[in-house]
DOMIPA-398566 format. One record per residue: x negated, y negated, z negated of N, C-alpha, C in turn; residue in three letters. Coordinates in steps of 0.001 Angstrom, whole numbers, padded with zeros to 6 digits, always signed. Example, Ala and Ser with C-alpha at 12.3 -4.5 7.8 and 13.67 -1.06 7.14 Angstrom:
# residues 2
-013190+005690-007800-012300+004500-007800-013200+003300-007800Ala;-012850+002250-007080-013670+001060-007140-012900-000030-007870Ser;
END
This chain:
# residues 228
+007337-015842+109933+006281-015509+108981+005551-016775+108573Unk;+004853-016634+107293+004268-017929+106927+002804-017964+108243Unk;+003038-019457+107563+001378-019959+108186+000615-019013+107611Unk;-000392-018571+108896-002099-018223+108761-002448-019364+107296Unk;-003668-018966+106529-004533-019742+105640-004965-021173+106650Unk;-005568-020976+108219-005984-021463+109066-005144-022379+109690Unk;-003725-022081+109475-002888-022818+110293-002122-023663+109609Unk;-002412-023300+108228-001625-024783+106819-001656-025740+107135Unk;-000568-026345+107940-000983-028095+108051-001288-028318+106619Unk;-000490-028096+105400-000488-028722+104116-001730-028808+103546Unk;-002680-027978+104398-003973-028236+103577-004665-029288+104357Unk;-004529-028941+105332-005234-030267+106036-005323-031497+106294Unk;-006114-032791+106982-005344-034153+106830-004436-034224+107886Unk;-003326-035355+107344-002510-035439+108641-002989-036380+109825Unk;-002385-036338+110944-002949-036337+112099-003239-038205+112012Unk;-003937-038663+113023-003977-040046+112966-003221-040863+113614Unk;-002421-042169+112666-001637-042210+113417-001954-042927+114546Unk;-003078-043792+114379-003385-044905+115506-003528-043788+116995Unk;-003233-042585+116969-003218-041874+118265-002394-041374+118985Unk;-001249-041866+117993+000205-041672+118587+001165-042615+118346Unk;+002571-042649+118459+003359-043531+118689+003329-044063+117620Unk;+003477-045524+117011+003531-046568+115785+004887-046070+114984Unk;+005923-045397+115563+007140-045243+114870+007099-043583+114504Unk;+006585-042689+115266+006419-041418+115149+005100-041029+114336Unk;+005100-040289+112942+003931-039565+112204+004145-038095+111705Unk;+003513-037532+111326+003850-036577+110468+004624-036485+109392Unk;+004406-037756+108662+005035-038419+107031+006631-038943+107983Unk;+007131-039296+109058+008687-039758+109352+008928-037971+109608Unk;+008447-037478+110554+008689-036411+110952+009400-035304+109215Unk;+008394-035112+108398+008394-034091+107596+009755-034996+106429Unk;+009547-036621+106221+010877-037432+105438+012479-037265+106285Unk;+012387-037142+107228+013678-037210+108137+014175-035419+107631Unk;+013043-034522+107881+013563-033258+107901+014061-032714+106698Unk;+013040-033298+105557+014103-033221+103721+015416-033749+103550Unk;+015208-034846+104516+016413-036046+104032+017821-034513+104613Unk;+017126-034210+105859+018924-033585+106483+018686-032365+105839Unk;+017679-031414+105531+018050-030246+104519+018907-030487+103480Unk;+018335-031578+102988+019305-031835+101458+021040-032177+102401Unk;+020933-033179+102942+022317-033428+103077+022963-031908+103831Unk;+022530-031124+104865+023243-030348+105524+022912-028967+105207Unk;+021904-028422+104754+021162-027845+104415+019974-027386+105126Unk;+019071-026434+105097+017813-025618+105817+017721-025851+106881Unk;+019491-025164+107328+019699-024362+108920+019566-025429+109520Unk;+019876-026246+109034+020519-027504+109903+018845-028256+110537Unk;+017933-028195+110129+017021-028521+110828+016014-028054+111615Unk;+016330-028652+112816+015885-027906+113916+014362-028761+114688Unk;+013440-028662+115589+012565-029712+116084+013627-030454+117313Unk;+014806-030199+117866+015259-030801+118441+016780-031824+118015Unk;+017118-031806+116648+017956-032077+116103+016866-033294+114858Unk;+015714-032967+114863+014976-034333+114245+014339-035038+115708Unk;+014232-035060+116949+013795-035484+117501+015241-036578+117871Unk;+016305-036235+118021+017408-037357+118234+017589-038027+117149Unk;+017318-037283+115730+017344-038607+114337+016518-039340+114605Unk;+014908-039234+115370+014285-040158+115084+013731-041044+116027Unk;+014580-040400+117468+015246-041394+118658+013452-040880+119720Unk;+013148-039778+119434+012176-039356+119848+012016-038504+121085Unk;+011475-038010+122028+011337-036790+122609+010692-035504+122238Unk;+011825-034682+122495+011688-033433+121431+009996-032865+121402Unk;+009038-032477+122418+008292-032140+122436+007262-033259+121725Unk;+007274-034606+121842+006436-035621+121165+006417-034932+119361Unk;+007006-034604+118906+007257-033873+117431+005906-032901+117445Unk;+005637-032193+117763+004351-031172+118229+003268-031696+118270Unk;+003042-032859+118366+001656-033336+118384+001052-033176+116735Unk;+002453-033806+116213+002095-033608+114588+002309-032818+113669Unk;+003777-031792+114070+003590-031055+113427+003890-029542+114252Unk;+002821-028104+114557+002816-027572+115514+003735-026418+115937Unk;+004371-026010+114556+005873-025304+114845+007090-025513+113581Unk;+007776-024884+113397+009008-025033+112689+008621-024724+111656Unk;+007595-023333+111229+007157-022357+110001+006647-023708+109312Unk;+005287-024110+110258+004893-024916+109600+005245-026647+109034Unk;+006499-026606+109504+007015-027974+109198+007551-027459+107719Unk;+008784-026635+108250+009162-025900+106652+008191-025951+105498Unk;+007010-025325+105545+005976-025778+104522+005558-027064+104259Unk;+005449-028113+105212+005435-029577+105216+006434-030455+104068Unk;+007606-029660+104632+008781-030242+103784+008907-029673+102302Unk;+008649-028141+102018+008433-027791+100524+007825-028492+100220Unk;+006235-029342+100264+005090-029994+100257+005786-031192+099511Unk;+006624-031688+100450+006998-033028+100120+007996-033080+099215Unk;+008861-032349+098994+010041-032053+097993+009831-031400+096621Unk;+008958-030932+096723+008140-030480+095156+007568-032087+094834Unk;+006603-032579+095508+006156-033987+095301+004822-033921+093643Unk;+004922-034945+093283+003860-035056+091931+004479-034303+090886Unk;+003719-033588+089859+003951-033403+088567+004240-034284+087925Unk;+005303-034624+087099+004983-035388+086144+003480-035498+085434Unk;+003805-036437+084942+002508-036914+084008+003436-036888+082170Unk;+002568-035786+081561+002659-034947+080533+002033-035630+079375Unk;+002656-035346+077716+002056-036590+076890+002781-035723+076063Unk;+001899-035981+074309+002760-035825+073149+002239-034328+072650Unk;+001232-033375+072874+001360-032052+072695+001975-030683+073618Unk;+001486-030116+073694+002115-028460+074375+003563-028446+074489Unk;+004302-028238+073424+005672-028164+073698+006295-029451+074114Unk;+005768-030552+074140+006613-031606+074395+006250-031824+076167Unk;+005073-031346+076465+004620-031682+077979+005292-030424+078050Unk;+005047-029506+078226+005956-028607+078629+007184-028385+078965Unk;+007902-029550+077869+009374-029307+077872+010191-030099+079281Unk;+009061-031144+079315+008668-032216+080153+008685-031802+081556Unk;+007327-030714+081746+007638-029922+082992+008578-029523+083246Unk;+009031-028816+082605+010278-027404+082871+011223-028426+083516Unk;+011898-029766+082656+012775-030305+083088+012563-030904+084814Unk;+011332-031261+084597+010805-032174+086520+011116-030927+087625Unk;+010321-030004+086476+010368-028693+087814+011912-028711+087904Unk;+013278-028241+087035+013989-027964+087418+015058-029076+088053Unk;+015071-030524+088065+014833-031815+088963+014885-031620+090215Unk;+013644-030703+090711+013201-030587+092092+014482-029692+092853Unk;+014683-028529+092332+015513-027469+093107+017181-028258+092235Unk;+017196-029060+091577+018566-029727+091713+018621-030643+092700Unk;+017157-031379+092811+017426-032568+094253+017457-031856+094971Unk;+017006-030541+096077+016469-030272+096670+016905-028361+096790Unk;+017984-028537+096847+018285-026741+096055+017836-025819+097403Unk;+017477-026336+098897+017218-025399+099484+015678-025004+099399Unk;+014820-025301+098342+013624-025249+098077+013241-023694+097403Unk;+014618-023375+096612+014501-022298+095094+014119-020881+096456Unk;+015028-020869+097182+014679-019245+098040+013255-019397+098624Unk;+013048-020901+099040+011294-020505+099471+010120-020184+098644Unk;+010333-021241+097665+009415-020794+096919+009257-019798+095523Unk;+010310-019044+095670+010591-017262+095064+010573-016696+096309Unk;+010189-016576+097260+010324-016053+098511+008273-015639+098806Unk;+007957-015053+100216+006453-014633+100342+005731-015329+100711Unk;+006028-017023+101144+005388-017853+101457+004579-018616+100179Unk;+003027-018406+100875+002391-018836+099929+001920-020689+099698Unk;+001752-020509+098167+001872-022435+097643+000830-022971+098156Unk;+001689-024267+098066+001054-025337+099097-000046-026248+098143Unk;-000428-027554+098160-000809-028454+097376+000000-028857+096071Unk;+000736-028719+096266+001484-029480+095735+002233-028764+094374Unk;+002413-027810+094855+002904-026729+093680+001431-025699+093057Unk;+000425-026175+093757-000619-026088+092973-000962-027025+091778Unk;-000904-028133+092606-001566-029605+091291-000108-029149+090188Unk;+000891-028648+090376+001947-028581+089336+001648-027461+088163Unk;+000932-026413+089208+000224-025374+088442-000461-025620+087469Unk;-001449-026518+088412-002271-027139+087280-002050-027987+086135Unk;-001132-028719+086346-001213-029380+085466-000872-028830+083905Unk;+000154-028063+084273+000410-027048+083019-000415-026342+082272Unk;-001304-025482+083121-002622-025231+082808-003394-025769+081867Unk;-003423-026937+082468-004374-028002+081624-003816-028344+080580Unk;-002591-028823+080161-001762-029127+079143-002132-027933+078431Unk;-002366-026854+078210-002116-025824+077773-003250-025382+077043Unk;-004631-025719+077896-005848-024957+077451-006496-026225+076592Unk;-005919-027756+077302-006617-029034+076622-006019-028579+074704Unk;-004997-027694+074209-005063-027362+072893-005411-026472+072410Unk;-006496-025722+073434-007803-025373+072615-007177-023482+072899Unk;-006490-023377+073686-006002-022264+074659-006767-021459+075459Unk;-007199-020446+075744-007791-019790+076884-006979-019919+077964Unk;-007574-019918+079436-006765-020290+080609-005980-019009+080738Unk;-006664-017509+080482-005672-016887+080509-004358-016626+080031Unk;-004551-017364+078659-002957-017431+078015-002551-018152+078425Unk;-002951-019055+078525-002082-020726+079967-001640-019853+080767Unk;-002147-019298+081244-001349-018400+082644-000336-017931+082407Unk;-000567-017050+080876+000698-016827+080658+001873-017530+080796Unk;+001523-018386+079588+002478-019096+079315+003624-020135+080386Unk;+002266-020235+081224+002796-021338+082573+004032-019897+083436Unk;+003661-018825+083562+004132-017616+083933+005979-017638+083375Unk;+006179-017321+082058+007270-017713+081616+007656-018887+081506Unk;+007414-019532+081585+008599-020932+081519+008383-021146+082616Unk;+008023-021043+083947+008420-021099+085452+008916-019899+085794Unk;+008833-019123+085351+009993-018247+085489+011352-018287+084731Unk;+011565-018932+083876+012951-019535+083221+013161-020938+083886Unk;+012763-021063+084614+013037-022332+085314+013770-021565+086664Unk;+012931-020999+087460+013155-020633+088344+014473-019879+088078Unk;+014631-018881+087262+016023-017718+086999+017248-019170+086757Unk;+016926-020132+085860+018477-020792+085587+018729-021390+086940Unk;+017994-021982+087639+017752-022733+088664+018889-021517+089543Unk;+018220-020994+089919+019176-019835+090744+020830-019587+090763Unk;+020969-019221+089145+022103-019438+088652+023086-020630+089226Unk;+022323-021608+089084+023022-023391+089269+023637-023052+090309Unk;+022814-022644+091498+022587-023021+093142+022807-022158+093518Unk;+023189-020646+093368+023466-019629+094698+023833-019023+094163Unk;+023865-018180+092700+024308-017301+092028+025769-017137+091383Unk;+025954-018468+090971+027370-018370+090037+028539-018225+090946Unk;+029118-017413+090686+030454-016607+091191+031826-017985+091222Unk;+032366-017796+092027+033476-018693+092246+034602-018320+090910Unk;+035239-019046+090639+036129-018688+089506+037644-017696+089991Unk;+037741-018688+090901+039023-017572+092130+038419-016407+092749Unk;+037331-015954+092854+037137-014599+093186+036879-014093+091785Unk;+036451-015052+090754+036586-013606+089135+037737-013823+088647Unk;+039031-014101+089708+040461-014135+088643+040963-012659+089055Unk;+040415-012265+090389+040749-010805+091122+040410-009659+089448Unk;+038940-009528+088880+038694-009153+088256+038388-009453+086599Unk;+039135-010469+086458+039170-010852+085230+039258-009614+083996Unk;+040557-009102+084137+041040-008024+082734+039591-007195+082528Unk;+038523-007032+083619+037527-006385+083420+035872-006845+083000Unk;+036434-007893+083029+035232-008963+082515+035904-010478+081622Unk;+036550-010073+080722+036961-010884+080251+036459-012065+079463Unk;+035200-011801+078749+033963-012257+078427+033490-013033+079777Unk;+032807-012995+080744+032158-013505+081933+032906-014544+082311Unk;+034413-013915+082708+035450-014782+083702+035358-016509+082432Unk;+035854-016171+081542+036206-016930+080420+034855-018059+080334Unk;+033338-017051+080588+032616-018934+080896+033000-020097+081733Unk;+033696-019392+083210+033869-020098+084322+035042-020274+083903Unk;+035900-019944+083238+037544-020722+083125+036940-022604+082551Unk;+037421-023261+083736+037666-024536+083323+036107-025167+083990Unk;+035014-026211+083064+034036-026335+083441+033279-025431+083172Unk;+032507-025132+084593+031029-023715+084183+030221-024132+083199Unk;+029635-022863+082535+028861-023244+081280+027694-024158+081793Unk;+027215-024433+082787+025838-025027+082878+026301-026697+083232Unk;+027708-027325+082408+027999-028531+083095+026828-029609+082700Unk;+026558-030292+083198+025904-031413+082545+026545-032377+081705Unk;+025931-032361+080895+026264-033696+079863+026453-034901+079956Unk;+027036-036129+079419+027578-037387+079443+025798-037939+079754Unk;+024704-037449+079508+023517-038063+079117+022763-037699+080217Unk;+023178-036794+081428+022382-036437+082159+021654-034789+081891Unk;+021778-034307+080260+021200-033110+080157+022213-031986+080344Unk;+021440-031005+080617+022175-029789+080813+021862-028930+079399Unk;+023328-028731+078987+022833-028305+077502+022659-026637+077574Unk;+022921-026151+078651+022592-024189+078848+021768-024661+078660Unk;+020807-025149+079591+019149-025382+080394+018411-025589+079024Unk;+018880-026468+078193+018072-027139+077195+018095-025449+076183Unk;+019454-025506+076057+019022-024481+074817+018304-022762+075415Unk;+018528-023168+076560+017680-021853+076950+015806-021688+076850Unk;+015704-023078+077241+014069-023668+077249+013677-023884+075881Unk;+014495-024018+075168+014442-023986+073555+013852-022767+073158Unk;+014633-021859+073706+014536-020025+072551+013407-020293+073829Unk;+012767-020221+074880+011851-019727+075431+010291-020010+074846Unk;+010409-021326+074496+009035-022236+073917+009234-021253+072586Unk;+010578-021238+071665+010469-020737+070521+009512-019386+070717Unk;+010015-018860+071773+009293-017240+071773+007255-017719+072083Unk;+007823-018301+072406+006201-018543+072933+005348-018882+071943Unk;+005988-019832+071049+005347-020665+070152+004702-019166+068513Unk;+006595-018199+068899+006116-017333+067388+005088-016553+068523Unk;+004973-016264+069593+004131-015298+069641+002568-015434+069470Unk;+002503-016959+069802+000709-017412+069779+000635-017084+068423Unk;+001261-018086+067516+001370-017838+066454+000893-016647+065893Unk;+001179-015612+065980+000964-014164+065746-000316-013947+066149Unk;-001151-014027+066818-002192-013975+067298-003394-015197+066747Unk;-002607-015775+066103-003631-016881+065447-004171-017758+066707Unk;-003340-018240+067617-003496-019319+068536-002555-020381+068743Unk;-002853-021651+068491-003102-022645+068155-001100-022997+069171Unk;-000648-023418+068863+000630-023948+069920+001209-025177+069280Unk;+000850-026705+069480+001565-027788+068908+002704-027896+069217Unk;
END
């Protein structure tokens, strides 16, 4: 279960280091444990499987950080990381976000089930909150339509994101059922539709974030609110 409100390391400061070992902190502890999620995945990190990466004794780990739940939140913390810094108008910071946000769960793909999952946000995916927010209302927006708006396009982030990383079907298990999905099978024949481009972009991603801003943009519109 998640951390108590009370028991968030993420809200709190981290521990000092001048009171413990010069090579052991919270910040090696919580960098060692992203580094092997990403390479091995989630499972793979354990408090006694970072205590031999970091040539430590297993219980010395506890001083800084006080169980596993709460390291896990440590490490979302750190793998979400800064918002970009946003420029140019609404749709262009926006477009801006969507791409950083979806960045994160490509560096970092065991991130997407936690945070669509009941564990609640940390710092960090707050200031991201915010920042959108702000992009949003600084053009003269009510925060509640920011909400909105921040609402759908992190949620089209989050749905393609999914797709990338856990969702898309192997091509040899849709050859079993091809004649019945002939349409479907036929994206995955060859490269999947979401390949990336010679340039680094993903052209699904792009043209999907496209029609999404589009919807967004006719709907303010309609309402006589303001969307650059």
């Amino acid at each position: 279960m998640p951390a108590s409100p009370t028991q968030d390391p993420r809200w709190e400061p981290a521990p000092d280091p001048r009171t413990a070992r010069r090579s052991l902190s919270r910040d090696t502890i919580v960098d060692a444990a992203v580094r092997l999620a990403d390479e091995e995945g989630l499972d793979a990190v354990s408090m006694p499987r970072l205590a031999r990466t970091l040539g430590a004794a297993p219980m010395s780990l506890y001083r800084h950080v006080p169980h596993k739940d709460a390291l896990v939140d440590l490490m979302i913390d750190a793998a979400v990381g800064e918002p970009p810094a946003v420029s140019g108008g609404v749709r262009a910071g926006l477009e801006a976000w969507a791409r950083a946000n979806r960045a994160v769960f490509t560096t970092h793909p065991w991130t997407l089930p936690l945070v669509t999952g009941p564990r609640r946000m940390g710092p960090a995916e707050c200031v991201w909150a915010e920042t959108a927010l702000a992009l949003v209302v600084a053009d003269g927006l009510p925060v509640d339509v920011a909400f909105e708006v921040l609402h759908v396009v992190n949620s089209y982030v989050l749905g393609s994101s999914s797709l990338r990383h856990d969702r898309a079907p192997l091509t040899s298990d849709l050859a079993h059922r091809a004649a019945d999905m002939p349409l479907f099978t036929g994206l995955f024949t060859g490269a999947p539709p979401d390949t990336t481009g010679p340039d680094g972009v993903d052209p699904v991603f792009e043209a999907g974030l496209a029609r999404v801003l589009d919807g967004v943009q006719a709907h303010l519109t309609r309402t006589d609110v303001r969307f650059s």
